[in-house]
C-alpha positions in Angstrom: -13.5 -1.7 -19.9 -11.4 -2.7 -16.7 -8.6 0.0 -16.0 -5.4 -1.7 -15.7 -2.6 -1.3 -13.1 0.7 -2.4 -13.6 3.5 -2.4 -10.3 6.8 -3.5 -8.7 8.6 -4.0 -5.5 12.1 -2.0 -4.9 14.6 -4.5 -6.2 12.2 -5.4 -9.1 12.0 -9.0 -8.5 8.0 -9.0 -7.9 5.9 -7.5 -11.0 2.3 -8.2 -10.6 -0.8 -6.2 -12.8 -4.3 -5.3 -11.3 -7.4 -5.1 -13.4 -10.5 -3.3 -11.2 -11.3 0.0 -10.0 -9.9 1.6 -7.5 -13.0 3.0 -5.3 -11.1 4.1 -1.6 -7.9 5.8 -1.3 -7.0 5.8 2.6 -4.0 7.0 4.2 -4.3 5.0 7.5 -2.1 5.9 10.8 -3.1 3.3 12.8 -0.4 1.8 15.1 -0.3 -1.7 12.8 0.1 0.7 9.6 2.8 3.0 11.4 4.8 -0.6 12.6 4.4 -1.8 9.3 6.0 1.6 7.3 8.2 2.8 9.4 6.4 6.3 8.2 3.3 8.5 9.8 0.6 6.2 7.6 0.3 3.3 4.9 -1.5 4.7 1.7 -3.7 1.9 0.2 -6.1 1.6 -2.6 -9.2 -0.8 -2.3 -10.8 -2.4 -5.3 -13.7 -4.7 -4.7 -14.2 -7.6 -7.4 -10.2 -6.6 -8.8 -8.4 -9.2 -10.1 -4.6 -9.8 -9.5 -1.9 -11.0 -11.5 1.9 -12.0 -10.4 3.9 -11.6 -14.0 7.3 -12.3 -12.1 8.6 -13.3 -8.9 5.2 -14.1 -6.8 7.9 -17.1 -5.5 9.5 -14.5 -3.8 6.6 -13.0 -1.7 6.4 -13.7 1.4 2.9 -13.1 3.6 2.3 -12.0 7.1 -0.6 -11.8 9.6 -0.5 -10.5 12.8 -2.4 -12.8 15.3 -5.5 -12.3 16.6 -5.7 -9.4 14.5 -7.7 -8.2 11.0 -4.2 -7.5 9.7 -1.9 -9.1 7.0 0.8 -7.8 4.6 2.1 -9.2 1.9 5.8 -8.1 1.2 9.0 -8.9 -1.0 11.4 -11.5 0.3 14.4 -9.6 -1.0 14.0 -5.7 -0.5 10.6 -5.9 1.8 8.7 -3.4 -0.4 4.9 -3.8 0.3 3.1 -5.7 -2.3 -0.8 -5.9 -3.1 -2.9 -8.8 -1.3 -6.2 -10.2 -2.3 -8.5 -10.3 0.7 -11.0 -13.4 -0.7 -13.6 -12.7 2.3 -14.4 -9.3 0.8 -14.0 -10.4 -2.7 -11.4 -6.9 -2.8 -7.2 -6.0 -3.8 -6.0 -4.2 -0.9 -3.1 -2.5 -3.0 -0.3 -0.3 -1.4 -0.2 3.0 -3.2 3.4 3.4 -3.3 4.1 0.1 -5.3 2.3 1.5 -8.5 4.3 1.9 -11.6 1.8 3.7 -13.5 -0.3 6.7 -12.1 -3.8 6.8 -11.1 -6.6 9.1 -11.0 -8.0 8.8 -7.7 -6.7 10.6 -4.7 -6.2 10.0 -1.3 -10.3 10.3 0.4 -9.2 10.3 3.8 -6.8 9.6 6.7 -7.7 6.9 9.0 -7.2 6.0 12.7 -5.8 9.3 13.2 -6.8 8.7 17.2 -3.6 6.1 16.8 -1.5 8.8 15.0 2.1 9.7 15.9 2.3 13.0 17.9 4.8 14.6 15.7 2.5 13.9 12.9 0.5 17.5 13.5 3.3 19.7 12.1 4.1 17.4 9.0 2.7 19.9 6.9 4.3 22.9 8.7 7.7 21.7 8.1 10.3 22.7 5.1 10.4 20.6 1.8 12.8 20.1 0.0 12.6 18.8 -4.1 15.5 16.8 -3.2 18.2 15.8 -0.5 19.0 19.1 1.6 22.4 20.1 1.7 
């Protein structure tokens, strides 16, 4: 039986569903992925042979590749969240972690072009946190 993945941009205008495994979990900090976030690394699933589904909204997706580069990203029009995309050369969902509605089992495997990685991203896990907004 095919798990099932249901998610959502921000603004909840895009809804799509993803049938497949997820079989990576990567937490890339490559420059692109940085750019792209705004954040230290993008965290994507990969699932070869999934299958995606827009239930609402895929009229308001818009899709960028960068040129002369093995990078696209597929995004909201209205609040810019980070939607899945379906790469048809390697048959695969690349799916943004962070856009899942449900939870998922796998974790994240590794981090990525960590040679391209911010230089205040060493102490990220030697800083304070915080369950909520500090006062």
């Amino acid at each position: 039986m095919l798990e099932t993945h249901k998610g959502s941009c921000l603004c909840g205008a895009v809804k799509f569903e993803m049938q497949g495994e997820f079989k990576k979990f990567f937490l890339c900090h490559c420059s692109r992925c940085r750019k792209i976030s705004g954040s230290a690394h993008c965290a994507n699933l990969f699932a070869p042979g999934g299958k995606l589904s827009w239930l609402q909204g895929e009229d308001k997706l818009s899709f960028y590749k960068l040129e002369g580069a093995n990078f696209a990203r597929q995004f909201c029009s209205i609040c810019s969240s980070t939607m899945p995309i379906y790469v048809e050369s390697r048959d695969m969902v690349v799916l943004p972690a962070g856009c899942l509605d449900n939870d998922i089992d796998i974790k994240p495997q590794a981090h990525i072009f960590t040679e391209s990685k911010g230089n205040w991203d060493d102490i990220l896990n030697d800083t304070n946190t915080f369950e909520n907004m500090p006062s």
